[in-house]
N, C-alpha and C positions, 0 to 999 in steps of 0.2 A: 202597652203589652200586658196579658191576663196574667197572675200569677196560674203557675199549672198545677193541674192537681195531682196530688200523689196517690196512684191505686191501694184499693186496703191490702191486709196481708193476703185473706183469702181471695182478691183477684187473680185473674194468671198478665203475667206481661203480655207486651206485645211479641216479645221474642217468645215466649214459650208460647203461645196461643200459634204463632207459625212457624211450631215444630224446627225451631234455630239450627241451622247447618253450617259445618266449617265453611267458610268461604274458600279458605285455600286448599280444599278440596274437591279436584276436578271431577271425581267419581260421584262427590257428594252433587254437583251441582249436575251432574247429567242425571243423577235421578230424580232428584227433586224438579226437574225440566219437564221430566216424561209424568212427574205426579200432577203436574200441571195442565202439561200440553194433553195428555190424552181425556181427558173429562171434558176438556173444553171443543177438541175436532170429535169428540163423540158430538154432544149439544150442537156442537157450531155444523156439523152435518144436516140439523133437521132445521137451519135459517134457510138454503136454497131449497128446501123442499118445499116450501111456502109459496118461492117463485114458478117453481115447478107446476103446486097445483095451480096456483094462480093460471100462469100461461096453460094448460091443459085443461083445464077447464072454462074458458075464453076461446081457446084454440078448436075445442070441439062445436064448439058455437056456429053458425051460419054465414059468419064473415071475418075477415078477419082484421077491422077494423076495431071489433073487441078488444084482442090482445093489444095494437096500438092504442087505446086508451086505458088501458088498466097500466100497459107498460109508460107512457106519458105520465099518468097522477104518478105512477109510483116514484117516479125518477123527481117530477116535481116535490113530493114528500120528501123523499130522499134529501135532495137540495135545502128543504128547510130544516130538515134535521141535521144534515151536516153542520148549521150555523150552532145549534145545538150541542154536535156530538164531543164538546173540550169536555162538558160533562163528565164524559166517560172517561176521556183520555188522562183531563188536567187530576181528576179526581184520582184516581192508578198513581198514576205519580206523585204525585204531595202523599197519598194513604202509604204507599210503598216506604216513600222518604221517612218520612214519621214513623214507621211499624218498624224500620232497620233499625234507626235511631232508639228504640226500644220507651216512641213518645205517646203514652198512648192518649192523653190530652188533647196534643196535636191532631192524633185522629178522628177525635171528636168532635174537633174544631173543625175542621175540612168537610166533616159530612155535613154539619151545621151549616156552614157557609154556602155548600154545592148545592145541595135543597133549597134553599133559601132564593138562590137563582133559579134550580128546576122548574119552581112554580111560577115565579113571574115569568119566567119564558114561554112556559105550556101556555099557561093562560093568554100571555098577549097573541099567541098564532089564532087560539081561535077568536080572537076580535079579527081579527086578519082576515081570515078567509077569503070572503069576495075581492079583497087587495091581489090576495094570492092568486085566485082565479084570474080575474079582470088582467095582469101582469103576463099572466102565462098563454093564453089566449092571445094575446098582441104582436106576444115574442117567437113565438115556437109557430113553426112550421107544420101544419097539420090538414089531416081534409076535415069537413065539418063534422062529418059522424064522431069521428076522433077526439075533436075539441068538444062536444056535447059529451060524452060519455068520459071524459080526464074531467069535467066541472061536478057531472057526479059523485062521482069517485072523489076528487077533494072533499067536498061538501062535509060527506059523511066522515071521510079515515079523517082529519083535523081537526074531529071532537076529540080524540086519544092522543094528543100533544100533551096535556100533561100529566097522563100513566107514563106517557114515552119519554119525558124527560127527567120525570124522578127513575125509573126502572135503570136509567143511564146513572145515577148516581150511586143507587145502590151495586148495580153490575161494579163500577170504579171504585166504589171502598172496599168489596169485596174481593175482586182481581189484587186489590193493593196489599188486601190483607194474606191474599193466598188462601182463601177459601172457594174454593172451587165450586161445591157442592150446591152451593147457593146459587152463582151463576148457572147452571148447568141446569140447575132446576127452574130457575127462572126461563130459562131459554125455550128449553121443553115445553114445558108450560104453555107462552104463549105459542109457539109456532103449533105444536100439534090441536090445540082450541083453533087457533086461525085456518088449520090444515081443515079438520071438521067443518067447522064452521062454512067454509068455501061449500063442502059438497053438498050439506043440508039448505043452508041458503041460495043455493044455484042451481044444481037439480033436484033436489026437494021440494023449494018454492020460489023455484021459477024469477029469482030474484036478479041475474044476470051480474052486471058490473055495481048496481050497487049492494047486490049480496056478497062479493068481494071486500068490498070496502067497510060495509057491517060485522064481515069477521075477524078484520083487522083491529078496527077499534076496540070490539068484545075482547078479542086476546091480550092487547097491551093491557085492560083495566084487569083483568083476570092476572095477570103475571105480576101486576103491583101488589093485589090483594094476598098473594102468594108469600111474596120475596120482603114484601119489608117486614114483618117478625124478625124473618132470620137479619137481616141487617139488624136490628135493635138488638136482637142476642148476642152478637158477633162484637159488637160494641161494648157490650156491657163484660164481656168475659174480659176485655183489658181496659175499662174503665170505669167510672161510674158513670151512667147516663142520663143528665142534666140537660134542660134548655138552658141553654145561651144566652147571654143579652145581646139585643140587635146592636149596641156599639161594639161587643165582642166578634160580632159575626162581620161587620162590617167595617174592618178594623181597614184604616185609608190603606196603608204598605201590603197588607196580606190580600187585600181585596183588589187592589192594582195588578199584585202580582199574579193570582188566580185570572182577573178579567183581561192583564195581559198575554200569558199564555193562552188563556183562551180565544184570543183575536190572532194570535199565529196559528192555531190549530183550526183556527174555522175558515183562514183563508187558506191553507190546507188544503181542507176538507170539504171545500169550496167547489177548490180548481178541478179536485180528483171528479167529483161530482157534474161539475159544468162539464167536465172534458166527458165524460159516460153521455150526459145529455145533447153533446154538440156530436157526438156519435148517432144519437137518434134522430136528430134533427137533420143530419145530414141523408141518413138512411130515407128518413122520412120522404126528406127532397127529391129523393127517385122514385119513390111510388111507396104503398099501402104494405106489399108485400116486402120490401126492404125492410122497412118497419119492423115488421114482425120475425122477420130474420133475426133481425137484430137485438130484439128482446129476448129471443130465444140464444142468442149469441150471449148475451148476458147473465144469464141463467145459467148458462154451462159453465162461466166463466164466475158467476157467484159459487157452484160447486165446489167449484177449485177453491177459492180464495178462501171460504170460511174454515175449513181444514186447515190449512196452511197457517191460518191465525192461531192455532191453539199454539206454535210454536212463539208466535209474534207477541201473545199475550205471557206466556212464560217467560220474553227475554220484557219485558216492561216490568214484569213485580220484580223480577231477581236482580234486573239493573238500577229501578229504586232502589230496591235493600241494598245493594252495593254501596250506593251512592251515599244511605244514608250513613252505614258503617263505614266512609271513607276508606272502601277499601278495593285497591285496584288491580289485586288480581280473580278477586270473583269476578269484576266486571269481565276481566278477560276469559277466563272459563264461561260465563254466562254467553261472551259474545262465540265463541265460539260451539259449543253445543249445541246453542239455540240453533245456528246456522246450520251446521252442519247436518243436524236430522232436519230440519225443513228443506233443506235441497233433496237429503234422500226422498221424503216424500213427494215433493216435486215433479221428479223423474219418475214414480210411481203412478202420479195420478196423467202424467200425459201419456202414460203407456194404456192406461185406465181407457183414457178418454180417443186414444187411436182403435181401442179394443171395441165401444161402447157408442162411441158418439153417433153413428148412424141410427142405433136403434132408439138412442136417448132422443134425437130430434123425433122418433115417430111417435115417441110416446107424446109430446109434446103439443103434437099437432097430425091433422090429418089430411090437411090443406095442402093439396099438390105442390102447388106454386111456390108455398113458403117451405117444404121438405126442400125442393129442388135448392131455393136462392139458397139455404142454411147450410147445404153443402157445401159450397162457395167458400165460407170463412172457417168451415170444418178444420181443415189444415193448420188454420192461422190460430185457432183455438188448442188444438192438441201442441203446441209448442208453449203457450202463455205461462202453462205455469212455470216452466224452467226458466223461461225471460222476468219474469214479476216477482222471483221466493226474495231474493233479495231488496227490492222494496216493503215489502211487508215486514222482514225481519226489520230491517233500518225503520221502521215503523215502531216499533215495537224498543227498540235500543234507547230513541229518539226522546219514545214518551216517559218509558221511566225515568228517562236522565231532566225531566221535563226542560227540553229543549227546542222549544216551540218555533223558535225566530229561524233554525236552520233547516227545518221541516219546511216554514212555511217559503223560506228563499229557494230551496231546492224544488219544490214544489212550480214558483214562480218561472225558474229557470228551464223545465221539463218542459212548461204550457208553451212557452215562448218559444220553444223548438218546436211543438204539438203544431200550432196551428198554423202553418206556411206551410207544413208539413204535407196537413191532411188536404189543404187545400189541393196543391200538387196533384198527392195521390187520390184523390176524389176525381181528379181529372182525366189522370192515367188509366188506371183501374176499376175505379165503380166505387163500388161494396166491399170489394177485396181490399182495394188500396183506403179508405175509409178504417178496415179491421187494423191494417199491415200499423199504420199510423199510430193509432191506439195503442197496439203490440211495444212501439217504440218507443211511446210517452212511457210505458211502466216500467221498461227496460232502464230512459234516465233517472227515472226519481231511485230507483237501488243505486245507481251509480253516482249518482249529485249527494247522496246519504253518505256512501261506503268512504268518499273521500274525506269529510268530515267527522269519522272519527276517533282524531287525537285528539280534538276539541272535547271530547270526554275526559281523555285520559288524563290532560292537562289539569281538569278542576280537580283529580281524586289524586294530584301527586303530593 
């Protein structure tokens, strides 16, 4: 164990650095909620508009086998960055725990630690590559245009695995620490470079699906070069900021427990991931246009979600800090607040998307066939987010409290109903019963969560 070091006078703590609020102050925590959540569903608004041009700009294209492959690489990405993604989550929760705790030592240690993995992660995916292709090509269901054009696409966005896995670190010490600003800017950053980027490299020159995947890459290294300053600043205001020695960073107990959380959060993050993908692959199985349905189905359904997270990320810092102050009635204000304006907005955005969703599929695409099927799941899309707030919040509960092992059983539990499930309805209904499926996967994982926690409240009594 490191002795820790003590901040000089002229540092600020970690409590005052994140502006210290009564905990058993329910007014105090519903603001401090909205100081969080709102900066983040601002940013977390311009993550589906990425999908957006992406699909819109594929979709205006002459087939629409395009979208199927930009929609295939990206879900294959996706898939390795979920093994990835504890990065984010473990890091939030240990930075949280530690900044309650008022350690800022600790915090140091944890970004040391998390980096330290980022890279060797990043780096080993791009030896990977051709593994990852050759794998996905074997496995997935697709027509040939499809799997030509998802191998390019890999190719290229899997050089930016490791911007994308430190960028995840940094986002997690930052969330943890409640500095917002950082994230927010990070986010912006890359999506609106990746935004541009898409239209210069695609209709500018002509570069198709791998001017996609070129803008992708360019934005994740462009958001590193950004965002890690302000991490180093952010550190340094509640510590002094040292390299570590690698037996400090890779202490056997701390590092077990980081790379165990992080094996509950990746098979997680896994399932959530597979089950999106076992959705396209299913789609895919009925034809080209299903496909594209369905990535367009996802797209709306990323709209929804990344908003909905500003609240999910507000209840992960305030329920570390909770946790780390041992104190269990913030948690209970935290869980309630957080909940209850993510429901409101919920009910907001499926009024939104009852409002919008027709014209939002034509922006998307001009492609008769795929307007038509998209209709189809229209329905089953404008109710999602009222069936899904409460997943995302228990998402967010789960990771501050870093609670990894009942994520990932709840998770496990969902799938196992998912897939007899979708089989069935793949049977019955198509494409409909395919969405209907899906709908109900996210429906259990809030509900396999929600029961689950007095198992909080138990550690903070």
């Amino acid at each position: 164990m490191t002795k820790q070091q003590t901040p000089p006078q002229d540092a600020q703590t970690a409590d005052q650095v994140l502006k210290s609020i009564d905990g058993n102050d329910r007014a105090a925590i519903r603001k401090q909620t909205w100081r969080i959540a709102v900066p983040v569903i601002i940013a977390n608004s311009s993550i589906p508009l990425v999908g957006i041009v992406d699909t819109a700009v594929m979709g205006h294209l002459d087939s629409p086998h395009y979208i199927g492959a930009v929609a295939m690489g990206s879900f294959i990405l996706s898939l390795i960055l979920a093994i990835f993604g504890f990065l984010r989550m473990a890091t939030t929760g240990f930075v949280a725990q530690a900044a309650g705790a008022n350690d800022g030592a600790m915090v140091l240690t944890h970004f040391w630690r998390a980096l330290y993995v980022a890279v060797i992660l990043g780096l080993l995916t791009i030896l990977l590559i051709p593994l990852i292709i050759y794998l996905a090509s074997i496995t997935l269901s697709m027509s040939d245009e499809v799997r030509e054009g998802m191998s390019r696409y890999l190719t290229i966005v899997c050089i930016s695995a490791p911007a994308i896995t430190i960028n995840m670190v940094i986002m997690g010490v930052m969330f943890g620490l409640q500095r917002i600003g950082a994230t927010v800017i990070q986010l912006i950053t890359v999506n609106s470079i990746n935004i541009i980027g898409n239209i210069i490299l695609v209709y500018g020159l002509g570069m198709r699906i791998e001017g996609v995947a070129l803008a992708t890459a360019i934005s994740h290294y462009s958001g590193l070069l950004v965002t890690l300053p302000m991490v180093i600043i952010a550190i340094k205001r509640i510590t002094p900021l040292s390299f570590l020695s690698l037996n400090v960073i890779m202490n056997l107990d701390a590092m077990r427990r980081y790379l165990g959380l992080g094996f509950d959060l990746t098979i997680r993050t896994s399932c959530i991931i597979l089950s999106e993908l076992i959705v396209l692959n299913a789609a895919s199985a009925i034809d080209d246009v299903s496909l594209a349905a369905s990535q367009i189905g996802f797209v709306i359904f990323a709209t929804i979600a990344y908003p909905l997270d500003g609240f999910a990320h507000a209840a992960e810092a305030l329920t570390g800090s909770a946790i780390g102050r041992r104190n269990k009635v913030m948690f209970n204000h935290t869980l309630r607040e957080t909940t209850n304006l993510a429901i409101i907005m919920s009910v907001g955005m499926a009024i939104l998307l009852a409002l919008f969703g027709d014209a939002f599929i034509h922006v998307m695409t001009s492609i008769p066939e795929v307007v038509e099927r998209s209709h189809q799941i229209l329905p089953i899309l404008v109710i999602m987010p009222v069936v899904s707030v409460i997943a995302f919040q228990m998402d967010g509960v789960f990771v501050g409290a870093t609670m990894g092992r009942d994520m990932r059983n709840a998770m496990l539990l969902s799938v196992i109903v998912f897939l007899p499930l979708l089989y069935v309805m793949n049977i019955w209904l198509g494409l409909i019963g395919i969405w209907l499926a899906f709908m109900i996967l996210l429906g259990l994982r809030g509900a396999t969560l929600w029961i689950r926690l007095n198992h909080i409240r138990v550690i903070l009594d």
